[in-house]
C-alpha positions as CSV (number, residue, x, y, z in Angstrom):
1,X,16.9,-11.2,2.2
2,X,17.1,-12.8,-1.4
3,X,14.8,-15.4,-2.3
4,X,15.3,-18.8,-2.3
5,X,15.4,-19.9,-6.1
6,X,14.6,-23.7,-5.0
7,X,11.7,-22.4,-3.1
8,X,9.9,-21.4,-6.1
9,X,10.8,-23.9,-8.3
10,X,9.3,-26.6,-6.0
11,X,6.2,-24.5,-7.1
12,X,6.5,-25.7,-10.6
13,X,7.6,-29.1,-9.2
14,X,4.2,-29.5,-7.7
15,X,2.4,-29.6,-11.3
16,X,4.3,-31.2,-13.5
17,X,5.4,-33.9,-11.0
18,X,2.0,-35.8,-12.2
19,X,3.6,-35.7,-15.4
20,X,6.5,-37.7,-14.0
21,X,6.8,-40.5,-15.9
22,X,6.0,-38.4,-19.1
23,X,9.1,-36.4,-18.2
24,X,12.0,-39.3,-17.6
25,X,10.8,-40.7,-21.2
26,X,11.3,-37.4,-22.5
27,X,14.2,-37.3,-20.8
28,X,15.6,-40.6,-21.4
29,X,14.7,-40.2,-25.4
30,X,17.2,-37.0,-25.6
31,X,19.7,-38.5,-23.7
32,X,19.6,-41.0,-27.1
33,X,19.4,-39.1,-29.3
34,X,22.4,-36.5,-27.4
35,X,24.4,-40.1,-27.3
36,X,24.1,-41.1,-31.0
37,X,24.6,-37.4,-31.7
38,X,28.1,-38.1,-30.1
39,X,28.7,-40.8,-31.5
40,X,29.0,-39.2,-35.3
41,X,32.2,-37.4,-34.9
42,X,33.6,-40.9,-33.3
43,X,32.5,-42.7,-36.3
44,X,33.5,-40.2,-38.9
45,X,37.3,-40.8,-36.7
46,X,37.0,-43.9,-37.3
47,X,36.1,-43.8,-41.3
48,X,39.2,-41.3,-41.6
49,X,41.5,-42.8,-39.8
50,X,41.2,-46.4,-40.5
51,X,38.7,-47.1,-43.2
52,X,39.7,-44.9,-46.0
53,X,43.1,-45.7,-45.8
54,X,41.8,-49.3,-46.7
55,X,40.5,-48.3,-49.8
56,X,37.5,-50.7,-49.1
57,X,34.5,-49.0,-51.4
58,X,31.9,-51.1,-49.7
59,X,33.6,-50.2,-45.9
60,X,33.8,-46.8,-46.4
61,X,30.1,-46.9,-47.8
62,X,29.1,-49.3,-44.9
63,X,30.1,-46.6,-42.1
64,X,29.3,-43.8,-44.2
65,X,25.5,-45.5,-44.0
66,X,26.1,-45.8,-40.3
67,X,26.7,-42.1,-39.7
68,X,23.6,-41.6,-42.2
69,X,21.2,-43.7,-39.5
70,X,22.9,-42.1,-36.7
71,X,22.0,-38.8,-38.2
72,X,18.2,-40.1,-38.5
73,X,18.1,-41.5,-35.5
74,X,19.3,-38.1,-33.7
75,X,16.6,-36.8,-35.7
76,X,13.7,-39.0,-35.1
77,X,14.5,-39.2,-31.4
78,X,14.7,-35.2,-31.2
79,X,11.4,-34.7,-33.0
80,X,9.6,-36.8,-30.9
81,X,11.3,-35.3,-27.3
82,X,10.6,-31.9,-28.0
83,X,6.4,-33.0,-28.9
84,X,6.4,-34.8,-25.5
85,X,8.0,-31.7,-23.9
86,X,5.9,-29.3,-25.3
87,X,2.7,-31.4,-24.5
88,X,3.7,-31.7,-20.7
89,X,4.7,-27.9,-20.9
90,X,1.3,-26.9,-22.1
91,X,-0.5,-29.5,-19.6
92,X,1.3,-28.6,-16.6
93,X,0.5,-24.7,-17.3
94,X,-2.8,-25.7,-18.0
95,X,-3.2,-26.4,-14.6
96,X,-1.0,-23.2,-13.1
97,X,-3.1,-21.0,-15.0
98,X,-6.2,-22.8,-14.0
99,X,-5.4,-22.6,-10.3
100,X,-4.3,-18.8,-10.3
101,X,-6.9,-18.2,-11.7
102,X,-9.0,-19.9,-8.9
103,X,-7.5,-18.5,-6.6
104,X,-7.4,-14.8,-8.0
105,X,-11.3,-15.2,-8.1
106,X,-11.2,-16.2,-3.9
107,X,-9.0,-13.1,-3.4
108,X,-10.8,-11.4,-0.5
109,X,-11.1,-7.3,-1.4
110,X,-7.9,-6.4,0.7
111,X,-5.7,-9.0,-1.1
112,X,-7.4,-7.8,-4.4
113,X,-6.8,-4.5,-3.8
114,X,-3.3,-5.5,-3.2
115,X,-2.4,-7.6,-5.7
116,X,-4.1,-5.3,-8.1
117,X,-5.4,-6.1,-11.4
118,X,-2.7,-5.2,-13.9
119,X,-0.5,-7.0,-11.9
120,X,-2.8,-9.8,-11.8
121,X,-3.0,-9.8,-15.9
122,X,0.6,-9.9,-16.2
123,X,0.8,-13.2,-14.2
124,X,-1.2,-14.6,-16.2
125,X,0.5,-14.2,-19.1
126,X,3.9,-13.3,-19.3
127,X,5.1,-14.6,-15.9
128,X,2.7,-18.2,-17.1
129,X,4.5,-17.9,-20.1
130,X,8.1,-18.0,-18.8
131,X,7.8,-20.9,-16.6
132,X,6.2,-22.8,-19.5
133,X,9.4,-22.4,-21.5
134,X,11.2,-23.2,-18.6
135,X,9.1,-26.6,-18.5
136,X,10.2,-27.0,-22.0
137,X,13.2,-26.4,-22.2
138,X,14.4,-27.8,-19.0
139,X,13.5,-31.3,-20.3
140,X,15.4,-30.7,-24.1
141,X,18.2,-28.4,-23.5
142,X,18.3,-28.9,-19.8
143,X,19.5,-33.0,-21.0
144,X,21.2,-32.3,-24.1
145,X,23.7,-29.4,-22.8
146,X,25.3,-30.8,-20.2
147,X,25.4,-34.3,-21.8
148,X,26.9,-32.5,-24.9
149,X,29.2,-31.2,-22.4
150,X,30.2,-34.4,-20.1
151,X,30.0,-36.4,-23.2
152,X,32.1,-34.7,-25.3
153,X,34.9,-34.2,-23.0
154,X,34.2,-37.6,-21.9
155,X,35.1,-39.4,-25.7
156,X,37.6,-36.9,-26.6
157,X,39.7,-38.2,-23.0
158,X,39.1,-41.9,-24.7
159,X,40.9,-40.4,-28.2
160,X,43.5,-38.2,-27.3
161,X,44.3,-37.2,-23.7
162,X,47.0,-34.4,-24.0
163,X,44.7,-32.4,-26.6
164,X,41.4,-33.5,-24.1
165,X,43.2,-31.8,-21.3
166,X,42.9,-28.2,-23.1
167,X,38.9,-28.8,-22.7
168,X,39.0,-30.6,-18.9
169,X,40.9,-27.0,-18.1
170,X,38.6,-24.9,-19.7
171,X,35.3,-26.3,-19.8
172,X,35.3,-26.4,-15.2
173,X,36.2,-22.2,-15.7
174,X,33.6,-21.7,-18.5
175,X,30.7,-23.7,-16.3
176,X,31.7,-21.5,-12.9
177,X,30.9,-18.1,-15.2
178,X,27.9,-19.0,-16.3
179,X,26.5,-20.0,-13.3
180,X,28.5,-16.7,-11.3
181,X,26.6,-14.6,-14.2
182,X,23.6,-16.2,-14.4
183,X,22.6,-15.8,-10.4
184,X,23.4,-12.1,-10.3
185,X,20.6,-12.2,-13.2
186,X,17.8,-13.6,-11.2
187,X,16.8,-10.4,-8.9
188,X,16.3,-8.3,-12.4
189,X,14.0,-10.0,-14.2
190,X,11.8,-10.1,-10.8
191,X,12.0,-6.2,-11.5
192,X,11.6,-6.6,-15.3
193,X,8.0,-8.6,-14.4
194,X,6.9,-5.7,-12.1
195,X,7.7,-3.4,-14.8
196,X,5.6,-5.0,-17.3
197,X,2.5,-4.6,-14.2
198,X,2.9,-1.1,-15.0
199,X,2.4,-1.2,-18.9
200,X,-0.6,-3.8,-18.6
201,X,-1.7,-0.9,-15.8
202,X,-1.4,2.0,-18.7
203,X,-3.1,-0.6,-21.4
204,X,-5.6,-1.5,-19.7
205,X,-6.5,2.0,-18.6
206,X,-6.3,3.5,-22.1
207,X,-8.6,0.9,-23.9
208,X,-11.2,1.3,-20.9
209,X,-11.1,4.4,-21.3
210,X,-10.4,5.4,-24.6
211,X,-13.4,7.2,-25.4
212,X,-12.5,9.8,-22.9
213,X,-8.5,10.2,-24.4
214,X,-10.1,10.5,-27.6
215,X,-12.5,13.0,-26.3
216,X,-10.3,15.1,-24.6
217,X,-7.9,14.3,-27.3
218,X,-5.0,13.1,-24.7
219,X,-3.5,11.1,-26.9
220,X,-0.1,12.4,-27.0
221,X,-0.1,12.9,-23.2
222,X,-1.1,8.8,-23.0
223,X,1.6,8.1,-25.8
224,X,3.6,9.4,-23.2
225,X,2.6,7.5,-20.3
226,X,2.8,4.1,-21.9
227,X,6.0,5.4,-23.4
228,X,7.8,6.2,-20.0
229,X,6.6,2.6,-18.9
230,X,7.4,0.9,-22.2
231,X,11.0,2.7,-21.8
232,X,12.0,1.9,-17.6
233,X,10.3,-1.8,-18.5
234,X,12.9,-2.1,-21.8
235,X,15.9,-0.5,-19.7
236,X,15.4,-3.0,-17.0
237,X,15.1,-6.0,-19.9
238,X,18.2,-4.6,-21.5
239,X,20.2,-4.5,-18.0
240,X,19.1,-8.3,-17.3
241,X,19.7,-9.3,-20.6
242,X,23.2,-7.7,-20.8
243,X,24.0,-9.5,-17.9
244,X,22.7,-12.8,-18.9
245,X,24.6,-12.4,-22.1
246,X,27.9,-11.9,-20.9
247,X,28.5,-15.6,-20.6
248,X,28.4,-15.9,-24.8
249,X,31.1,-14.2,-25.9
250,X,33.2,-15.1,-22.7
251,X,32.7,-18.8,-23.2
252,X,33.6,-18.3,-27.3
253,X,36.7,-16.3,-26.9
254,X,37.6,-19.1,-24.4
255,X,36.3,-22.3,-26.5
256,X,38.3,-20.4,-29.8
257,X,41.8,-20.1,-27.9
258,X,40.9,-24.0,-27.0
259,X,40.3,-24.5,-30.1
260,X,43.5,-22.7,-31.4
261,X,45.4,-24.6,-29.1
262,X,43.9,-27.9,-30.4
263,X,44.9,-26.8,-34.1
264,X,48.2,-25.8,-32.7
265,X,48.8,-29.0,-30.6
266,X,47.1,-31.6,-33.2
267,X,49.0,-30.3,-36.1
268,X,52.4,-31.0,-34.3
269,X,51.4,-34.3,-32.9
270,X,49.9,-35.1,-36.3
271,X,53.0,-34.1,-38.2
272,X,55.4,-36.1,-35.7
273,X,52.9,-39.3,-36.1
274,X,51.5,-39.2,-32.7
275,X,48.1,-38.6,-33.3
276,X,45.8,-39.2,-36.8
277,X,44.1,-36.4,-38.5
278,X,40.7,-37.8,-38.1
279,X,41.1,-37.4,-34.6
280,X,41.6,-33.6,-35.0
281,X,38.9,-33.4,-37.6
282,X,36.3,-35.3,-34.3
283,X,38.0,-32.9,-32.2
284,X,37.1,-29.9,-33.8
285,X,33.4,-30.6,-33.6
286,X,33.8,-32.0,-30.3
287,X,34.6,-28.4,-29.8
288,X,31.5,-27.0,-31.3
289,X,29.6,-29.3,-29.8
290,X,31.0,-28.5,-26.2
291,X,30.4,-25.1,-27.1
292,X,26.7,-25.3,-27.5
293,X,26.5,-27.3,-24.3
294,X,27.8,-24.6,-22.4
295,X,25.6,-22.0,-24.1
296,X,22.7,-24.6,-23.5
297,X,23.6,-24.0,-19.9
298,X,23.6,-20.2,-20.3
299,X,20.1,-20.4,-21.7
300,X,18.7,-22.8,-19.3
301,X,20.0,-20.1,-16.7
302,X,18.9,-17.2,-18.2
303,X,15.4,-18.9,-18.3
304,X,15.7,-20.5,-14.8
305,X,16.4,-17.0,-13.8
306,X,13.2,-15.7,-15.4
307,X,11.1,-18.8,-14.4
308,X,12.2,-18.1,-10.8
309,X,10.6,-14.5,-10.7
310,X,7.7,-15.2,-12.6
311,X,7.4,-19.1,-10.2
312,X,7.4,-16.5,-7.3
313,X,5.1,-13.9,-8.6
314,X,2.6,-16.9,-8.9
315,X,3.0,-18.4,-5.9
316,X,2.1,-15.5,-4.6
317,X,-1.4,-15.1,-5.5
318,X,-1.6,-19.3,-6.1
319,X,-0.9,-20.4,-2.9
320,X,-2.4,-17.5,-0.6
321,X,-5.1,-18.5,1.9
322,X,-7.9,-17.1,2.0
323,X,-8.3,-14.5,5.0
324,X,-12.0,-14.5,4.8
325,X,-12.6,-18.1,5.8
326,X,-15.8,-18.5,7.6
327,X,-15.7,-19.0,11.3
328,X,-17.1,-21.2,13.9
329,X,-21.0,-20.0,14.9
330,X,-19.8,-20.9,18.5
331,X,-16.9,-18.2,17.6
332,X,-19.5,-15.7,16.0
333,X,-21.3,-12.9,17.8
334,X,-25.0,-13.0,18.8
335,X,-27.6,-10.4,17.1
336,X,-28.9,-8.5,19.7
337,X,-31.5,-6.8,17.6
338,X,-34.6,-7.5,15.4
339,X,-33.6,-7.4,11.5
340,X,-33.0,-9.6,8.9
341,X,-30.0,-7.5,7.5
342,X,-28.4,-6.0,10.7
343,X,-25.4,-3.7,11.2
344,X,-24.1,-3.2,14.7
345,X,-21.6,-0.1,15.5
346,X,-19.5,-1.3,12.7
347,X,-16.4,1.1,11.9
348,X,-13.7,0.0,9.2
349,X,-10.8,1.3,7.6
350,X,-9.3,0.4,4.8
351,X,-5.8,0.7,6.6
352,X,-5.7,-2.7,8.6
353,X,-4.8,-4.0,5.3
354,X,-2.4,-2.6,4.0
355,X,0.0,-4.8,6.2
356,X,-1.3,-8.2,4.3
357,X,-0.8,-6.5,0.9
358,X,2.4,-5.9,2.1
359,X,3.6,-9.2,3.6
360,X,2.9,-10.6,0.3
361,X,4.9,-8.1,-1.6
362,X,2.2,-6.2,-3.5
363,X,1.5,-2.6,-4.2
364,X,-1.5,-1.6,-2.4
365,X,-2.5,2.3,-2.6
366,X,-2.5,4.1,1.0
367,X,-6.0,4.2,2.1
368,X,-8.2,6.0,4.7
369,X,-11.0,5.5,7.8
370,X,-14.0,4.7,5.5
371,X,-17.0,4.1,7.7
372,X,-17.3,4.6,12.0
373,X,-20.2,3.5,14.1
374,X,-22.7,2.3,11.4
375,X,-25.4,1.0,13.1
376,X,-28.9,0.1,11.3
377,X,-31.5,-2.8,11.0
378,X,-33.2,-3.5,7.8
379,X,-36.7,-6.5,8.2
380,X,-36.9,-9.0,5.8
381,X,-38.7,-7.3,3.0
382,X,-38.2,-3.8,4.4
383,X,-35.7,-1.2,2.2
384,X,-32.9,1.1,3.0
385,X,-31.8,4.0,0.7
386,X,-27.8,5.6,1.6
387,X,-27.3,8.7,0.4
388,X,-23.8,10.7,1.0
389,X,-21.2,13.2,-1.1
390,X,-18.9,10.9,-3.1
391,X,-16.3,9.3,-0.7
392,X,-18.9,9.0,2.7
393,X,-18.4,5.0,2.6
394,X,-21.6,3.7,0.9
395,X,-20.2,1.4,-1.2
396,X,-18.0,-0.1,1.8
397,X,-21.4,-0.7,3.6
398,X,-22.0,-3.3,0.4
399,X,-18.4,-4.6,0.9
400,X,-18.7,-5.7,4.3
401,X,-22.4,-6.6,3.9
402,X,-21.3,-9.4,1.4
403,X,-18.3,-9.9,3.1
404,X,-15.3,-8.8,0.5
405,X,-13.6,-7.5,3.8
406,X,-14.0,-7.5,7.6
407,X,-14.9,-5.0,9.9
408,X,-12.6,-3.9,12.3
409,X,-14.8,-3.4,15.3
410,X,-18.9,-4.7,15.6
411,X,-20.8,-7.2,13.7
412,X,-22.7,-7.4,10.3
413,X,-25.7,-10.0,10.4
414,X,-28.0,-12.1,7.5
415,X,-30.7,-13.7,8.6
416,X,-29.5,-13.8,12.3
417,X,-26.2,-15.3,11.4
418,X,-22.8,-13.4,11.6
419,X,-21.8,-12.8,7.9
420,X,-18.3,-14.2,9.0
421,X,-19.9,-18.0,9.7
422,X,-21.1,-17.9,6.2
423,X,-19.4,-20.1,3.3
424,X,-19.1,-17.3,0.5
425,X,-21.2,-19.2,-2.3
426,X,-23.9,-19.7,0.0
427,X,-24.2,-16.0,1.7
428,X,-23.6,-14.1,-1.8
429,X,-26.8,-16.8,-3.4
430,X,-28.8,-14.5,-1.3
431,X,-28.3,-11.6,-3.2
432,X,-28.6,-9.4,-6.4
433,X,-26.3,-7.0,-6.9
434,X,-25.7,-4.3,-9.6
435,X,-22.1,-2.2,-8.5
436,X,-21.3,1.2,-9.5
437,X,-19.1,0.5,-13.1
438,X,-20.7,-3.4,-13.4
439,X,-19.4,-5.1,-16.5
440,X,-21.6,-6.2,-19.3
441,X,-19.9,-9.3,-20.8
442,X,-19.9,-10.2,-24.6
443,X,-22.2,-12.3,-24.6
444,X,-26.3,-12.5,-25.6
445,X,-28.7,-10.5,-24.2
446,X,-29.9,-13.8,-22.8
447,X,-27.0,-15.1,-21.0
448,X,-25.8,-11.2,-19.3
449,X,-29.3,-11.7,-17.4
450,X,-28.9,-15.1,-16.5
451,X,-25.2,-15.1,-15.9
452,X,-24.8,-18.6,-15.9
453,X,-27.4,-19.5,-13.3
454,X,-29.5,-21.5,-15.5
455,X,-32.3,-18.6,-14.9
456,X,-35.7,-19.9,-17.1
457,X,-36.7,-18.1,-20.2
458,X,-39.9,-17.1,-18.3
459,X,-37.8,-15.7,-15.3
460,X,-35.0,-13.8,-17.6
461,X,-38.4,-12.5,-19.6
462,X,-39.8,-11.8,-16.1
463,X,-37.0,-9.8,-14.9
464,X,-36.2,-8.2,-18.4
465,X,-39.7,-6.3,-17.9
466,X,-39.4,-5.5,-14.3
467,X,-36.1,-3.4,-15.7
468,X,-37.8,-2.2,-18.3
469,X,-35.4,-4.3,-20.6
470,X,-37.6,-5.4,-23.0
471,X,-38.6,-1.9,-24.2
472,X,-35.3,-2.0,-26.3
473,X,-34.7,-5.4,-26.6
474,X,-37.5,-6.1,-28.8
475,X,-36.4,-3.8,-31.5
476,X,-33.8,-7.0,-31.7
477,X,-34.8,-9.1,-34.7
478,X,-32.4,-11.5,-32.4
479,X,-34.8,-10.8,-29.3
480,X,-32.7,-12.1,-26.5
481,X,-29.8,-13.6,-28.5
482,X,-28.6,-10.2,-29.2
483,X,-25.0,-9.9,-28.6
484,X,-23.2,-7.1,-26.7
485,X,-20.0,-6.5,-27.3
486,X,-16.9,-5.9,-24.8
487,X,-18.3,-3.5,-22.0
488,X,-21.6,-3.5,-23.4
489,X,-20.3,-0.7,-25.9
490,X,-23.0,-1.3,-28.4
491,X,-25.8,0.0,-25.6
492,X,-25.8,3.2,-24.3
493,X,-25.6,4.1,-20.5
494,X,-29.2,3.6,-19.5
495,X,-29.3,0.6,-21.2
496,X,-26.4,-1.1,-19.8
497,X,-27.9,0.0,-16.1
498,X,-31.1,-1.9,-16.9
499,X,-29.4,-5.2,-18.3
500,X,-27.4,-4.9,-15.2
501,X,-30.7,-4.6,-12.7
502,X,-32.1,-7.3,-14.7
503,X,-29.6,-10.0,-14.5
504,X,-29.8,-8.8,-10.3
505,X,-33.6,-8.9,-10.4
506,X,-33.6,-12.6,-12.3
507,X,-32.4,-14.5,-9.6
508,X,-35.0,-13.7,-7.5
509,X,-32.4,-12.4,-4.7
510,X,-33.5,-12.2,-0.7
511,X,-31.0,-9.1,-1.1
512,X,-31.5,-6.7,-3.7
513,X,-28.3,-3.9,-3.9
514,X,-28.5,-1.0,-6.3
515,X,-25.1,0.8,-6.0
516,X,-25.8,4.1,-8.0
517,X,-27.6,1.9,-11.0
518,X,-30.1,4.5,-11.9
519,X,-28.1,7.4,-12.5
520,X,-28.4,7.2,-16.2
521,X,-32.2,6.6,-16.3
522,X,-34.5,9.1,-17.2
523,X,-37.1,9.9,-14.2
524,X,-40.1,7.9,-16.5
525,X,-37.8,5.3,-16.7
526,X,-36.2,5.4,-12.6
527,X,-40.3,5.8,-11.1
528,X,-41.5,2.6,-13.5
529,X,-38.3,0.8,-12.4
530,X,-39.2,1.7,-9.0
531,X,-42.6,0.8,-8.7
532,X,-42.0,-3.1,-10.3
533,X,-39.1,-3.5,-8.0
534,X,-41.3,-2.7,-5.0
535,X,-45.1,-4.2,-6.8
536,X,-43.5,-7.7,-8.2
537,X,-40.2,-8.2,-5.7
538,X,-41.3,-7.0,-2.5
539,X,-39.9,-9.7,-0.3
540,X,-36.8,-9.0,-1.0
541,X,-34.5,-6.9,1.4
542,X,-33.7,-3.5,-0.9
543,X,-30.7,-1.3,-0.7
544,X,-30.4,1.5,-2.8
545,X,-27.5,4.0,-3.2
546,X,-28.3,7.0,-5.0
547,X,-27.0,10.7,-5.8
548,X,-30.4,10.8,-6.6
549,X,-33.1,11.5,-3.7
550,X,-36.1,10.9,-6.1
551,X,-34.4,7.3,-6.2
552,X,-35.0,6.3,-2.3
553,X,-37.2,9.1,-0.9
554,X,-40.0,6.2,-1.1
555,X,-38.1,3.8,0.6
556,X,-38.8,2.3,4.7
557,X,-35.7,4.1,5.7
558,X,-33.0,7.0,4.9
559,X,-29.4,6.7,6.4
560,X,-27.3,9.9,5.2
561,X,-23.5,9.4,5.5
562,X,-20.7,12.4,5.6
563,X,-17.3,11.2,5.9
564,X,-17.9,7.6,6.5
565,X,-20.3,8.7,9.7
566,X,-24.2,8.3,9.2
567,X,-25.7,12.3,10.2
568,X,-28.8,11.3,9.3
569,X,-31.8,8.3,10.0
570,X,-35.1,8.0,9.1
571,X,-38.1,8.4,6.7
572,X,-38.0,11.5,4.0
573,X,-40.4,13.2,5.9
574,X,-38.6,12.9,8.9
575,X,-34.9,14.1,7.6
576,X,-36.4,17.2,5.7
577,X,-37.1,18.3,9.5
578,X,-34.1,16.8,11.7
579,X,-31.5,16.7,8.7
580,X,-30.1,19.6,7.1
581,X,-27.7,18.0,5.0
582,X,-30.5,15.9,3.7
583,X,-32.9,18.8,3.3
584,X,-30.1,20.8,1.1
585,X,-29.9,17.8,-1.0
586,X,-33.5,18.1,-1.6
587,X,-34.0,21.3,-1.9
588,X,-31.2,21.6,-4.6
589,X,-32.1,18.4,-6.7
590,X,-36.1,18.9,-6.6
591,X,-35.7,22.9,-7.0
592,X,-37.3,24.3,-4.3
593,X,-35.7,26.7,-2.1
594,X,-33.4,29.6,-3.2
């Protein structure tokens, strides 16, 4: 089924409404200046046909002023349309870009996963980018073009009606291509927008990891990727654009065998006295002027046509509800166990999504069963390590925990409430995270601890030496205003992971979450970080993921996961009896055994 074009321009409708009366001045300032721009050729008629004959110096110089102010005035009045336009462009996608960008950040996991973030990038940009033109141009050309067009016909009807009647013929025939052409071009630039997903995707993944292409020295093979996506993105351009331009040379060769026609026709009429020759001089760039409305047409359709697929990529992610809202406690399910962090024979699969990602036309990867009958209790203060082969579902116990999806069958609990009747803001205030792959911004020292949460100097200080931050930052002669650059590239790994656990430890969290944040830490370093996180933040609840077993063997409680299903529960002591898989682990990270 093909789209309904209106549908998504009632999108854009929506923001620059506000802007309303903004807009019909702009308009109503190029329809006078389009109107004294037609009224030059009339007046040049007139100074032909029936001034200069007179021999009048001062007449001919009187009108020849008044064509002069007319030519100002067009001008003046243009100049000061097109600021207005531009201002209520850039205002209205102000606020688009504002909102997508709102509502990329609400996104729930599955819908982010969906959507995905080159895609996400793009619409940002480019596809904001078209519809601002559109906004633009739609309030300049989109006036001046068809009054060019409607006025031009319109006078040259009032001077001459058998050499007008070539241009009512023609003009009706020219209109009907454009807009024939014009629709068949909407559909590719939709596909032209998804191609440029797929070169931000390749960008993005080369400058993240460019270290690693230069490295391995994959150059040449990435040269080729972005290449191959550069090249179908260009080839689907080219297609819409070929298509968009037919209208050009079609409506020339017509307005030129119009115009031949008017020569052909005026010169006769002229030379048997029935028409003047300033008529045929006006009607000549009548002509041109009836030209460029009808290629003002084709350009506000060849931009309508890209506005509409970018308008509809936007919507997309702008106007989609969140499916994460919290519930009802009366809808919620009871805990039925003694915890403050509970899970109750929760399974999930990544799969249940894939539907959503689809019904809203995005490209989400095929996933598979992540995690089946998780069932654990963790007491306010108490600590759980998870430990499991790459792939075993730890990280989706974090996801659902802080609610970035929904389990599809049991319960996850906080502090005896159902995660699900929580508003987001206040159930992720609770905790401190540091993910696998977290981001250092470029920013200060200072402000990648505190994050914006208007954390004390004593408490960023406080948590800077629980993470054993300081013993690099003082080196600083900036101390804490040190800045890091993009990524945190300026650090090395084990730096990074402490900036990260301090700006999780500085909030003083009820949750504390260490997804895999110690892996580049020497032992010294992990044991010290260890010991302040259990001497100086002990009421928090603790979950640790670790490759690591020195990281959690210390902790209240072990849960070992194989394939998304937890094989082993308990102490250390008590999986190095009851668990073999744990007991392998051990044996082959702390070197005893064969």
């Amino acid at each position: 089924m093909r789209p309904n074009p209106a549908c998504h321009m009632r999108f854009i409708w929506k923001y620059v409404k506000k802007y309303a009366r903004r807009l019909f001045g702009v308009m109503g300032i190029k329809l006078s200046g389009t109107a004294l721009e037609l009224l030059i050729p009339y007046v040049m008629e007139h100074l032909i046909d029936h001034v200069v004959p007179t021999r009048q110096m001062g007449q001919v110089l009187l009108w020849g002023a008044v064509m002069v102010l007319l030519a100002i005035g067009v001008r003046f009045l243009n100049v000061n349309a097109n600021r207005l336009s531009v201002r209520t462009a850039k205002e209205s996608i102000f606020e688009i870009r504002r909102d997508l960008f709102h509502a990329a950040l609400n996104l729930s996991g599955s819908q982010m996963d969906g959507v995905g973030l080159p895609s996400l990038i793009s619409r940002m940009t480019s596809d904001t980018y078209n519809v601002q033109s559109f906004i633009q141009s739609i309030q300049t050309i989109g006036i001046r073009a068809p009054i060019m067009l409607i006025g031009g016909i319109a006078i040259t009807l009032t001077m001459d009606t058998g050499l007008a009647a070539i241009l009512c013929v023609m003009a009706p025939i020219m209109i009907a291509l454009v807009v024939f052409i014009s629709m068949k071009g909407i559909p590719l630039y939709d596909q032209v927008q998804r191609g440029m997903d797929d070169i931000v995707r390749v960008m993005r993944e080369n400058i993240t990891g460019i270290r690693v292409v230069k490295a391995l020295s994959r150059e040449p093979r990435e040269i080729r990727r972005f290449s191959q996506a550069n090249g179908e993105t260009a080839r689907r351009d080219i297609r819409a654009g070929m298509i968009m331009a037919l209208p050009g040379p079609i409506v020339t060769l017509f307005l030129n065998v119009g115009l031949s026609l008017v020569v052909l026709l005026g010169a006769r009429r002229v030379n048997d006295g029935l028409t003047e020759p300033g008529v045929i001089l006006a009607f000549l760039t009548y002509f041109n002027m009836i030209l460029m409305g009808v290629m003002g047409l084709n350009r506000i359709f060849m931009m309508l046509s890209k506005a509409n697929a970018s308008a509809k990529r936007i919507a997309q992610v702008a106007e989609t509800e969140a499916d994460l809202s919290p519930i009802p406690e009366t809808a919620a399910a009871v805990q039925k166990k003694d915890g403050f962090i509970v899970f109750d024979h929760v399974s999930f699969s990544y799969d249940s999504d894939s539907e959503a990602a689809d019904a809203m036309s995005f490209a989400g990867a095929k996933r598979q069963k992540c995690l089946e009958d998780i069932d654990f209790a963790i007491p306010r203060g108490g600590s759980l390590g998870i430990i499991g082969a790459t792939g075993a579902g730890k990280t989706s116990i974090v996801n659902l925990l802080m609610r970035f999806y929904d389990p599809q069958a049991g319960h996850v609990f906080v502090d005896g409430k159902d995660v699900r009747t929580y508003d987001p803001d206040e159930l992720h205030r609770r905790f401190g995270v540091v993910f696998q792959n977290d981001v250092i911004f470029a920013d200060t020292i200072r402000e990648n601890i505190s994050f914006g949460r208007d954390a004390t100097d004593e408490a960023i200080r406080f948590a800077a030496r629980d993470a054993m931050v300081q013993e690099f930052v003082e080196a600083y002669e900036d101390d804490y205003n040190h800045r890091a650059v993009i990524h945190g590239a300026n650090f090395s790994g084990g730096q990074k992971q402490r900036l990260l656990i301090a700006r999780a430890l500085a909030a003083q969290p009820e949750i504390l979450v260490l997804d895999d944040s110690s892996s580049a830490l020497d032992y010294r370093t992990d044991a010290a970080l260890r010991r302040a996180i259990r001497e100086n933040h002990a009421c928090a609840a603790t979950i640790v993921i670790a490759q690591r077993i020195s990281s959690i063997m210390s902790l209240d409680q072990i849960i070992v996961l194989d394939e998304g299903r937890v094989i082993g529960k308990g102490t250390h002591e008590e999986l190095l009896s009851s668990c073999p898989a744990y007991r392998y682990i051990h044996e082959t990270q702390m070197g005893e055994g064969d």
